[in-house]
Residue, then its C-alpha position, 0 to 999 in steps of 0.5 A: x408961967x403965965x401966957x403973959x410971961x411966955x408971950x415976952x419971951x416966945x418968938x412968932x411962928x406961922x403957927x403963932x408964938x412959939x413956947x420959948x422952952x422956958x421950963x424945959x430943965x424945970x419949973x421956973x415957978x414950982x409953986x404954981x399950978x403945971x401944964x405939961x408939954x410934950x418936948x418936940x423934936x426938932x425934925x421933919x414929921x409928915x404924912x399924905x392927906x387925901x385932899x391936900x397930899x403931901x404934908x410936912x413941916x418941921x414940929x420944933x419950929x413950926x409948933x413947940x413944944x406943946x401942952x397935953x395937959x392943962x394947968x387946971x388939970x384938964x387934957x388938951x385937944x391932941x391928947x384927947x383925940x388922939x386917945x379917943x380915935x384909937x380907943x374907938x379903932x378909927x381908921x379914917x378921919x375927916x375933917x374941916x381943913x382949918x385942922x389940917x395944921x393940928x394933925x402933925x403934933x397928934x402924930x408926934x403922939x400917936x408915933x410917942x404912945x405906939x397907936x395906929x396912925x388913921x388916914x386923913x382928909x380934909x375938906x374946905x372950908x365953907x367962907x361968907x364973903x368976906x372969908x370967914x369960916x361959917x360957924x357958930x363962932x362967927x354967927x353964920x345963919x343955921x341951916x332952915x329947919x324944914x328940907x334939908x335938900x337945898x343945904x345938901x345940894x350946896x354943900x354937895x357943889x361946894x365940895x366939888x361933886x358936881x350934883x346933877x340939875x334932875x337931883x334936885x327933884x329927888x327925894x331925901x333919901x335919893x339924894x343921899x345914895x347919889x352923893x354916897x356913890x358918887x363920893x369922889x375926894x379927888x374932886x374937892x378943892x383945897x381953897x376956901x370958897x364962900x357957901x353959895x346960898x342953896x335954891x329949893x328942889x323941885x316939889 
């Protein structure tokens, strides 16, 4: 079915319009190019973030059944990443906090095709004011070209790491082995929270 046709038949969800299970007893159109989907059970699926902590929701209502494969062929992003981190034997994931919904269906997967589950964290998102996630997509500015350590600084703040006033004067490379030491995940905020415009160190 095309998205059009789904759309008609589909109900919203918090996760947008759920697939309506159209062709769950087969294809209404089998002359057309097939995505495949996975068919979700309706139960309770969770798991414990880092940041977040406890995070459930019930799949069926909640997302869908949805696609591991494309009709023009091409996998989907659970599928995908779901494989790859157990090909690469990842144990830990870190991630921006806009995927923090996507991880229950690579779950479902990951319980499906008998792989390790990782852990899980992930962060907040960096906002301009008027709340919108600064990425390419959206046309945030990139970082200067020239020393990295006023972005890092910042972006150490941001997520709530507290980088004392005389690291500033550090170089590169101090800078890096203060933030890996005191790295402390019970520090990040779970808000988005605009990126406060990094000052230059001292020379």
């Amino acid at each position: 079915c095309t998205r059009r046709e789904l759309a008609i038949r589909a109900r919203r969800a918090p996760a947008g319009t759920l697939y309506p299970g159209t062709c769950r007893d087969g294809p209404l159109h089998p002359e057309r190019p097939l995505a495949l989907r996975v068919r979700v059970p309706d139960a309770e699926l969770g798991f414990v973030d880092r940041a977040f902590g406890a995070c459930r929701a019930n799949l069926a209502t909640r997302h869908g059944d949805f696609v591991v494969r494309r009709a023009d062929g091409l996998y989907a992003y659970h599928l995908a990443v779901v494989v790859d981190d157990a090909e690469q034997g990842i144990t830990e994931v870190v991630r921006g906090a806009d995927l923090l919904e996507q991880t229950l269906p690579q779950l479902l997967l990951q319980r499906l095709l008998g792989l390790p589950v990782p852990g899980y964290l992930h962060l907040p998102l960096a906002v301009d004011g008027a709340g919108h996630k600064l990425s390419k997509q959206t046309g945030a500015l990139p970082l200067p070209a020239g020393d990295p350590r006023p972005a890092l600084l910042a972006v150490l703040q941001h997520l709530g790491q507290a980088p004392p006033a005389g690291l500033r004067a550090e170089s590169l490379d101090g800078l890096w082995h203060w933030a890996v030491r005191h790295w402390d995940p019970a520090a990040l905020p779970t808000a988005p929270a605009p990126l406060r415009a990094p000052s230059a160190p001292a020379r």
